[in-house]
Each structure stands twice: as C-alpha cells, then as structure tokens.
N, C-alpha and C positions, 0 to 999 in steps of 0.2 A: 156536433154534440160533444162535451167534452167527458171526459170518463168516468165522473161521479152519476152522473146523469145516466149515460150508458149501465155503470153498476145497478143504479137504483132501478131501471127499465125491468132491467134480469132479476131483481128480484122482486119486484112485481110480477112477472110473469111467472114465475115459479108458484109466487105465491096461489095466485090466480086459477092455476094447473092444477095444485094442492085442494084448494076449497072446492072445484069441480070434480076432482077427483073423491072427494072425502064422501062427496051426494052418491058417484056412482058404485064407488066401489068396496064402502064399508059392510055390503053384504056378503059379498063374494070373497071377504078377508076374514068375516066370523067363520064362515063355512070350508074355508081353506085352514085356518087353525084349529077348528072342530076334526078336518081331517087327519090334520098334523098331530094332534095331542092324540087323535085314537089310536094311531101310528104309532106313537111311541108307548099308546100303555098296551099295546099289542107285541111290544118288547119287538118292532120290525126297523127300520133304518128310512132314511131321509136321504137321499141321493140330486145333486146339485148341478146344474150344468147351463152353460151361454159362453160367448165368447166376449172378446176385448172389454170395457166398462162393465156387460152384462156376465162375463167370467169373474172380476174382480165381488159381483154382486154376490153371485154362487160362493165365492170364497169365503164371502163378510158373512154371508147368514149361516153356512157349516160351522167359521170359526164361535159366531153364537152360541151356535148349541155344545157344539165340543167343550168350550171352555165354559162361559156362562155370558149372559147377557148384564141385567143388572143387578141380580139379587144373587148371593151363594147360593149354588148345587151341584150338584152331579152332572158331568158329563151325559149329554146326549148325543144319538148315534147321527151323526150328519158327515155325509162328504163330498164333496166336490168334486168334481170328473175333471176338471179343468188342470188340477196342481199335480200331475205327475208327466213330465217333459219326456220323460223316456217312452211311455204309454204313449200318448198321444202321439210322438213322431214317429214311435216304431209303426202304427196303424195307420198313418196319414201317410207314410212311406210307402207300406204294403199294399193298401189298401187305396184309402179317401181319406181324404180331410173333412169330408161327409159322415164318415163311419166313427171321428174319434169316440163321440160319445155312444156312442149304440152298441157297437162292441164292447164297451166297458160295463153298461147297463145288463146286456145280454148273460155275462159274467158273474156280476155282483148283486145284482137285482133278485129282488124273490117276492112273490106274491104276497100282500100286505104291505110291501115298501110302497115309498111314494118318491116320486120325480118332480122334481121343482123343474121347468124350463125355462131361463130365460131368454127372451130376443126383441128388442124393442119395435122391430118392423114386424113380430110375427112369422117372419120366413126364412129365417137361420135351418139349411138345410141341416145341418147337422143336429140342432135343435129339434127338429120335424122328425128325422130318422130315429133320437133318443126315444119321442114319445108314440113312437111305432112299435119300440122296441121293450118298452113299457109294459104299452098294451100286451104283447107277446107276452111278456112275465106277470101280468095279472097284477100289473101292480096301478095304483092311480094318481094320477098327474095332475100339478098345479101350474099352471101357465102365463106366465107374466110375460105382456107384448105392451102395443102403444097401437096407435095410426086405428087401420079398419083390421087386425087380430091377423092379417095375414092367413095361412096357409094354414097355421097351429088352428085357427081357428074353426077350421072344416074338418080339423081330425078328431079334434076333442069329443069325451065319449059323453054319455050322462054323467056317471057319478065322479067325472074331470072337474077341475073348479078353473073358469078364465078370469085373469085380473089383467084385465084390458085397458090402459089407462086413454084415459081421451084425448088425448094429444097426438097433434104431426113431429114437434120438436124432440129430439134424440136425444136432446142437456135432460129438456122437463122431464120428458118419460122414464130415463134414468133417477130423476132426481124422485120422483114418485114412487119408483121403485125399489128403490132405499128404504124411504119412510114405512114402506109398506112389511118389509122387513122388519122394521122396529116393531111394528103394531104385529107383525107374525108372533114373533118372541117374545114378547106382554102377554101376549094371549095366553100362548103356552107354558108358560112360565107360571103364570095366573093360574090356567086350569090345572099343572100339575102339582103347583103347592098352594095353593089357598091362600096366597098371602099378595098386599100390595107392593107396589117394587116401586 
C-alpha cells in the first residue's frame, strides 16, 4: 500500500469513528455541558486530569476555558492536575503514581466542582482513584474512555456523565476526544453568553 493510500485509510476511519460516535454520544455531551455550565454559574471550578495524549487533552480543554475558546470572555476556572511536575513527582515519589491525581483532588476539590477524567481504555488507575476521590468531595464527574468503559465505568455514580466513545483504536478514541472538547466549549460558551461563535 503506498502512503497516500495508507493516509487516506486513517482518515476514513477517523472519519467513520466521528459519525458513529456523533449517533451515540451527542446526548451524554449536551448533558455533560448542562453540567459544566451549571458548574461555572455556581461560581465552582473544573478540575482536569489523564495521562500521556489523554494528559495533553486535560491540558487543551483547561487552557479553553482559562483563556478562551472562540469567542472573547472571561476567564473560566479550569485546571489540570497533569501540568505541575513538582506535584506529581513529589506524590508519585512518596507515594504512587496511582495517587498523582487524587491527592491533588482531595486538596483542591470541593463540593459543586466537577472532574473531567480522562483514559481511553477506561482503566487508568490513577484516573479510577481521581474519581474515587471526587466522589469523597461531593463533587461530579465526567468521564471520557473508549473500548467497553473499563473500570471508570463500574464506579460511575447517577448524576456522573460517561462519554464513552465506541471504539477499540487509541488514534480514534483520542481523536473523538478532542472533538468532543470542542463541542464541550461551544456549548458553554453558548449557554454562558447567548451568542453564536
């Protein structure tokens, strides 16, 4: 197969991944930004967290809010458990590399906040112990996996939101996961000023 071909395969399947994706999971994305925006007009915070790809995703959607997405505003409170190197190895030293994020949570977190988790297999212990640790603080969790939801998926409470994308491929589920982000931030962005972007 020469490599145009191999390109074009990739993004067919991408594509592919997207439209199945759009059928299952445009509910569970109005209902996770219904939670998000009540989050924010509840003056509480947006706390962020996954590792390697799905660390960098945590990154992109805190910097969203922090800075802005497409339209001028205001800062919103988002942050990411992932971007503090001294944190995470002082805890991963003492501790686990289990605990980076749930220690951090247990800290920062407060009742009304919300927890984005991401992990594409679902089973990122650390990811797992974050939304344990969640629960503990009363606060409610959005869950972003791939494959069969994994481990996330048996902890999840009621009023949890899973966006579980239908895919086995780690590119796709990543790549859906992103997009998913964008339609996060539309939303919010939409419910908190009334305006198109």
């Amino acid at each position: 197969m020469d490599f145009a071909t191999r390109i074009k395969r990739i993004f067919n399947d991408s594509i592919e991944t997207k439209m199945q994706s759009m059928e299952t999971l445009s509910q569970p994305i109005v209902i996770a930004a219904d939670l998000l925006t009540a989050c924010l007009l509840n003056e509480r915070k947006i706390l962020t967290c996954g590792n390697g790809g799905s660390a960098a995703d945590a990154q992109h959607f805190s910097s969203e809010l922090l800075n802005r997405f497409e339209i001028e505003r205001p800062g919103l409170p988002g942050f990411a458990l992932t971007t503090d190197a001294s944190t995470i190895t002082s805890i991963a030293n003492d501790y686990s590399f289990d605990d980076v994020f749930s220690k951090q949570v247990r800290a920062l977190g407060q009742p009304g906040d919300v927890l984005v988790g991401i992990s594409t297999s679902g089973g990122s212990k650390n990811v797992v112990n974050a939304i344990h640790a969640a629960h503990e603080r009363e606060m409610n969790v959005i869950a972003f996996s791939g494959r069969d939801g994994g481990e996330i998926a048996n902890i999840l409470r009621e009023n949890d939101v899973e966006i579980r994308v239908p895919a086995d491929n780690t590119a796709r589920i990543q790549e859906v996961h992103l997009l998913t982000i964008h339609c996060l931030c539309d939303l919010i962005d939409y419910q908190l000023l009334g305006q198109e972007s």
